[in-house]
FIMIKOL-263757 format. One record per residue (C-alpha): y, x, z; residue number from 1. Coordinates in steps of 0.5 Angstrom, whole numbers, plus 500, padded with zeros to 3 digits. Layout:
% residues N
     y     x     z   pos
     Y     X     Z   NUM
...
This chain:
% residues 446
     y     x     z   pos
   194   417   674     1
   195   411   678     2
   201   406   676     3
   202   404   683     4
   209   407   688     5
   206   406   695     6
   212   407   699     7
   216   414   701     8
   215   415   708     9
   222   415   712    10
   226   422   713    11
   230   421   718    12
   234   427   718    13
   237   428   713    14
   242   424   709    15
   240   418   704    16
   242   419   697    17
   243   413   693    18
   240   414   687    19
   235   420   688    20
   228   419   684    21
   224   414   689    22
   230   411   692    23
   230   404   692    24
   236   402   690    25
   238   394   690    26
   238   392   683    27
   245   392   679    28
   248   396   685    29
   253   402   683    30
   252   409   685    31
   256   411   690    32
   255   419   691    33
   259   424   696    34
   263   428   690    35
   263   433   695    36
   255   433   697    37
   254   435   690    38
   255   442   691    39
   252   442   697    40
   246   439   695    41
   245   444   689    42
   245   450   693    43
   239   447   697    44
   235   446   691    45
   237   452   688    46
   234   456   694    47
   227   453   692    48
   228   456   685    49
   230   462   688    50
   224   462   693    51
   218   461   687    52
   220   466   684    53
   221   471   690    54
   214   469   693    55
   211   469   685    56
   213   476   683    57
   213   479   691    58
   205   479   690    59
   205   480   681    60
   209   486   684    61
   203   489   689    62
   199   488   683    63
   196   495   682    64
   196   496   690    65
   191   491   690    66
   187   493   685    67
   186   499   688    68
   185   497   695    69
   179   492   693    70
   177   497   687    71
   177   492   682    72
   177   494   674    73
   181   490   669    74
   177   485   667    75
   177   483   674    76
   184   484   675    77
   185   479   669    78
   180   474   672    79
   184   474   679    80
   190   472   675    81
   187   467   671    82
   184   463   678    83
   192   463   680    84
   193   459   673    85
   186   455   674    86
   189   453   681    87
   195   451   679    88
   191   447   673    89
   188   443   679    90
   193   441   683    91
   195   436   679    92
   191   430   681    93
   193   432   688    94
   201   433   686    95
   201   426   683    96
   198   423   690    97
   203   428   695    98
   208   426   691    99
   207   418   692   100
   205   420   699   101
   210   424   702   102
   216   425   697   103
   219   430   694   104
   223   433   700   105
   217   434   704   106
   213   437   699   107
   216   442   698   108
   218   444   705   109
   210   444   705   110
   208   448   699   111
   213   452   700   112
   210   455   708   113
   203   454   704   114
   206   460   699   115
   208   464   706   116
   202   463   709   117
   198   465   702   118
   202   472   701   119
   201   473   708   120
   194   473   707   121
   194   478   701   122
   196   483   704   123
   190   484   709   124
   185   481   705   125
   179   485   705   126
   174   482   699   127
   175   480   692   128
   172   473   693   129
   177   472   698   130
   182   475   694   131
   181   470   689   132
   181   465   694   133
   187   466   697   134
   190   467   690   135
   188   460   687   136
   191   456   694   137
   196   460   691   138
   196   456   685   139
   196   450   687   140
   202   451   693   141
   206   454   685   142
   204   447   682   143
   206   443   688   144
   212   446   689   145
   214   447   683   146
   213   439   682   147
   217   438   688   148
   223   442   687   149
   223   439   679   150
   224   432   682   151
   230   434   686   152
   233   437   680   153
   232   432   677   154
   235   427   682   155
   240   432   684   156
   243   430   675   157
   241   423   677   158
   245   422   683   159
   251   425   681   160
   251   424   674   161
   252   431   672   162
   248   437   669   163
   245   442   673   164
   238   444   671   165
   239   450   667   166
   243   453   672   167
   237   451   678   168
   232   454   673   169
   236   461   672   170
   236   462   680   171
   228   463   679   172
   230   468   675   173
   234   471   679   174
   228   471   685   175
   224   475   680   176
   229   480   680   177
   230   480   686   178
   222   481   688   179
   223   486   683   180
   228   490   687   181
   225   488   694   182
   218   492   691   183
   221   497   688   184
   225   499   694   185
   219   498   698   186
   215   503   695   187
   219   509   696   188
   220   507   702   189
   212   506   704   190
   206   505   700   191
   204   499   705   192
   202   493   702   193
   203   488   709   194
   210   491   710   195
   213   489   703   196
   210   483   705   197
   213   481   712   198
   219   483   709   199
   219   479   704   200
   216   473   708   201
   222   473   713   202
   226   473   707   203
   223   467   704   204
   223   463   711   205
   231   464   711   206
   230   461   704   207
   226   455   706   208
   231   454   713   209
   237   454   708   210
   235   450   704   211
   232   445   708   212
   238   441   711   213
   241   439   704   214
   235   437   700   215
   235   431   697   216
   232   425   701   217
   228   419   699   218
   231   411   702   219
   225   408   705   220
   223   401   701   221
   223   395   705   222
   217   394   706   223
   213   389   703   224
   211   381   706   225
   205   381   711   226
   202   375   707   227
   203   379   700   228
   196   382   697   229
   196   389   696   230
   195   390   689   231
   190   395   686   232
   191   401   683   233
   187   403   677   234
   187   410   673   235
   191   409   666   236
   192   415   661   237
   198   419   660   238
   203   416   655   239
   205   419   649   240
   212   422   650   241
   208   424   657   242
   203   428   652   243
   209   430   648   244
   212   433   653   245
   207   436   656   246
   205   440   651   247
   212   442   650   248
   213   445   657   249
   206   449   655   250
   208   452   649   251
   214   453   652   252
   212   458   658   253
   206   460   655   254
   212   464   650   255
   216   466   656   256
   210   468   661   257
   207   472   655   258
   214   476   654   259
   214   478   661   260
   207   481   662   261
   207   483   654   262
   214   486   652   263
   213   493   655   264
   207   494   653   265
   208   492   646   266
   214   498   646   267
   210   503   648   268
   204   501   643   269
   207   498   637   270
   214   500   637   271
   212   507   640   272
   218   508   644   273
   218   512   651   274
   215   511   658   275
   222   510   659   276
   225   506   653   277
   220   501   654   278
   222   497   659   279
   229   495   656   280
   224   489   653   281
   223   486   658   282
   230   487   662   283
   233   485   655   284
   229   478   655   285
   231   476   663   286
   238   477   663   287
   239   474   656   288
   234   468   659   289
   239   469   666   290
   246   468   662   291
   244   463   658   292
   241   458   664   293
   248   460   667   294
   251   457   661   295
   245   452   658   296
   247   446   663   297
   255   446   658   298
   251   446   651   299
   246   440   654   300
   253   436   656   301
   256   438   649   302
   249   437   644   303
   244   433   649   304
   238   436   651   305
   233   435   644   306
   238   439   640   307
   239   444   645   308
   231   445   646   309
   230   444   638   310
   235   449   637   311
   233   454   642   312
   226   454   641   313
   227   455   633   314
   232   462   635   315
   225   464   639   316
   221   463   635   317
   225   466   628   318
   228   472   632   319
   221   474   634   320
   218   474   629   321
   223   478   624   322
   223   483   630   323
   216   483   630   324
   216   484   621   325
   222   489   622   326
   217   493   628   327
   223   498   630   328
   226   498   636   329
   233   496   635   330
   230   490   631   331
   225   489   637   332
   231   489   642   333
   235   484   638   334
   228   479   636   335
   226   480   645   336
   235   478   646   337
   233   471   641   338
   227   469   646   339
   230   471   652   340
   237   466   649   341
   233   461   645   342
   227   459   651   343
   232   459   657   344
   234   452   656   345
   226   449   654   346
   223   448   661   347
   230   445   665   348
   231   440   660   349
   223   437   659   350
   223   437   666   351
   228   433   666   352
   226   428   660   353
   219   428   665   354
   222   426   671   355
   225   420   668   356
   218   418   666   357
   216   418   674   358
   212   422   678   359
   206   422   676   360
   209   425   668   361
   213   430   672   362
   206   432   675   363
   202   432   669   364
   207   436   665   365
   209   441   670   366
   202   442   671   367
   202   444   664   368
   208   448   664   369
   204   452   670   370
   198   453   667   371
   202   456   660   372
   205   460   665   373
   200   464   668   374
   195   463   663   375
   199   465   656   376
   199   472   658   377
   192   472   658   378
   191   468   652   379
   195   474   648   380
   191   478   652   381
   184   475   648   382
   189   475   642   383
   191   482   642   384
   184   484   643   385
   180   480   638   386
   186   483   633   387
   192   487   634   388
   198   487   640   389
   203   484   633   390
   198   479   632   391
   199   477   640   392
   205   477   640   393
   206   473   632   394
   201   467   637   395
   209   468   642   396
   213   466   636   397
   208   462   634   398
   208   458   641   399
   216   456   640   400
   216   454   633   401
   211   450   636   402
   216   447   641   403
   221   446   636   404
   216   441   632   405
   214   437   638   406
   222   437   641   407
   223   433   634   408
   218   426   637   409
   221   427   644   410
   225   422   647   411
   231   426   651   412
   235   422   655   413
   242   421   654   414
   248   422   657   415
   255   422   659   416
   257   427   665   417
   265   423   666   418
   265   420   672   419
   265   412   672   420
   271   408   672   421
   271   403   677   422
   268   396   673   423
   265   400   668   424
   258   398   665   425
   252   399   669   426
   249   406   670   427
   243   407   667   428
   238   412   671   429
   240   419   668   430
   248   417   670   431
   250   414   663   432
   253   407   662   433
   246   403   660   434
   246   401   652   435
   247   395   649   436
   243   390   645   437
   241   395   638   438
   243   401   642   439
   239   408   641   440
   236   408   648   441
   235   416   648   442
   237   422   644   443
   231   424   638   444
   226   418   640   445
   222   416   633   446
């Protein structure tokens, strides 16, 4: 990581919000946001959410057409899958450098069309190394993105002082479903892969053109004295609460990336349920993890993110692994409901406590947490065949459980969503009024 913020280059086209991430404000000066650009601002960055998962479970869905188009075997199949984690791995050294270079606006603008173009060209790939090219660009646009669309929740919460990441977050689970749908229609309409493909993309440029007028801008830095030396930059090692926080978000997806692509077979195999009853489980994990992230933004204003991370992950963790101990359906059902609730407001909140750590802590961690969601399923995968599914799915349990311990070291920033009264103290950088002399700086820190 470099420890140095060259400065953003100007976006002329879009409004200036004071207090965003990278903004340079003059020391001591109030926050003084347009109330009224707040849901406007909002909307933009949940389009992005929305995006992702639309673009993510677009091609995920046209799995078995691309398998059967390129003739690849499961193991094939699954090595395909892990190049998009191993893309998504790697993007963090050049995520860190974007994010200084361009901002987070343009970022995500960028790897947003990225994301297009890639999907564009798996539908017409005609070899499995390239399709093991495109996916792995793939990977990288994801980890881009992701980042980008992160740092803007993140300024959106800074600049005007209220919570909003979990319901940000619920809107990539709502573009899950929605790609879901989208596939589902299309196939009974026709088998054709390229077709499903430019519907989606159409789709997801009108996103993009939607969102981009109210994303969040960066103010340029006054530029620096010409006689003013420029000083290095030098590698340093990410910080503890950096790492904390980074394994956090990995275990954390890992647990939601398994139940996804593991849930249903897990029904079939282990609770012997029918090809009909099987899916219920991962339908009972998205919508409780949909309703919950509509509602997890009211539980960070009331508890803090640590204790609502901590409990969260707990209810994961112990749910499922009684459901797992029980090994009937309703008990399945109930332990799948607690994943779904207690998971949904883990990766909004560390995002949050990273970005106030700067960009290349976001970076780093969300490259974790991209890596733990396109690679858990796999690591389960290696679990399940050296053992059994159940002991694939006790690593899930384990995984959260794991999340509650580390939560415990983090440390989460506070927060006091009422608006300032006019000669209040001044505010700090998530909105809440700075501490005084002996006064605990974040919430669980030890």
């Amino acid at each position: 990581m470099l420890t140095e913020t060259p400065d953003t280059p100007e976006t002329p086209d879009t409004p200036e919000i004071p207090g965003a991430l990278g903004t340079a404000e003059p020391a001591g000066a109030p926050a003084t946001p347009d109330p009224a650009g707040f849901g406007r601002a909002k909307w933009a960055i949940a389009a992005l959410f929305c995006f992702l998962g639309f673009q993510y479970a677009t091609w995920i869905a046209r799995l078995p057409a691309l398998k059967t188009r390129l003739d690849l075997g499961t193991g094939e199949v699954g090595l395909l899958l892990m190049a998009c984690g191993a893309g998504a791995a790697a993007s963090f050294p050049l995520v860190a450098v974007l994010m200084r270079r361009l901002g987070s606006r343009r970022l995500a603008l960028v790897s947003a069309l990225c994301l297009v173009a890639v999907l564009a060209a798996l539908s017409v790939v005609p070899n499995y190394p390239l399709a093991l090219l495109a996916v792995c660009c793939d990977g990288v646009a994801v980890g881009c993105l992701n980042v980008a669309m992160n740092a803007q929740g993140a300024a959106l919460e800074t600049t005007y002082g209220r919570t909003a990441m979990s319901q940000l977050h619920a809107t990539f689970s709502a573009g899950l479903l929605a790609a879901a749908l989208l596939a589902s229609g299309s196939t009974a309409v026709t088998q054709s892969v390229p077709t499903h493909f430019a519907v989606a993309a159409v789709l997801l440029l009108l996103l993009l053109g939607y969102a981009r007028p109210g994303l969040l801008t960066h103010r340029e830095p006054a530029p620096a004295e010409p006689d003013t030396p420029k000083k290095r930059t030098r590698p340093v090692l990410p910080s503890a609460a950096t790492l904390l926080m980074g394994c956090a978000m990995a275990f954390g997806t890992i647990t939601e990336g398994a139940m996804n692509d593991w849930s249903t077979l897990y029904m079939k195999d282990v609770v012997k349920t029918s090809a009909t009853v099987a899916p219920l489980g991962i339908a009972v994990v998205s919508v409780m993890m949909l309703l919950a992230r509509l509602r997890a933004d009211r539980w960070r204003d009331r508890w803090g993110d640590g204790r609502v991370v901590r409990a969260g992950s707990a209810v994961a963790g112990v749910g499922l692994a009684l459901a797992l101990a029980a090994g009937h359906l309703v008990p399945t059902l109930l332990g799948f409901a607690c994943v779904g609730l207690g998971a949904a407001a883990v990766t909004p909140c560390v995002y949050v406590a990273a970005a106030e750590h700067g960009s290349n802590a976001l970076a780093l961690v969300a490259a974790m947490g991209t890596t733990g969601l396109l690679g858990g399923p796999a690591l389960i995968g290696f679990v399940a065949g050296a053992g059994s599914l159940t002991l694939g799915m006790a690593t899930v349990a384990a995984s959260a459980l794991i999340v509650t311990l580390t939560a415990l070291w983090i440390p989460w920033p506070s927060r006091e969503t009422a608006p300032a009264a006019e000669g209040a103290p001044e505010m700090g950088t998530s909105g809440q009024a700075a501490p005084g002399p002996g006064e605990a700086v974040a919430e669980g820190a030890h």
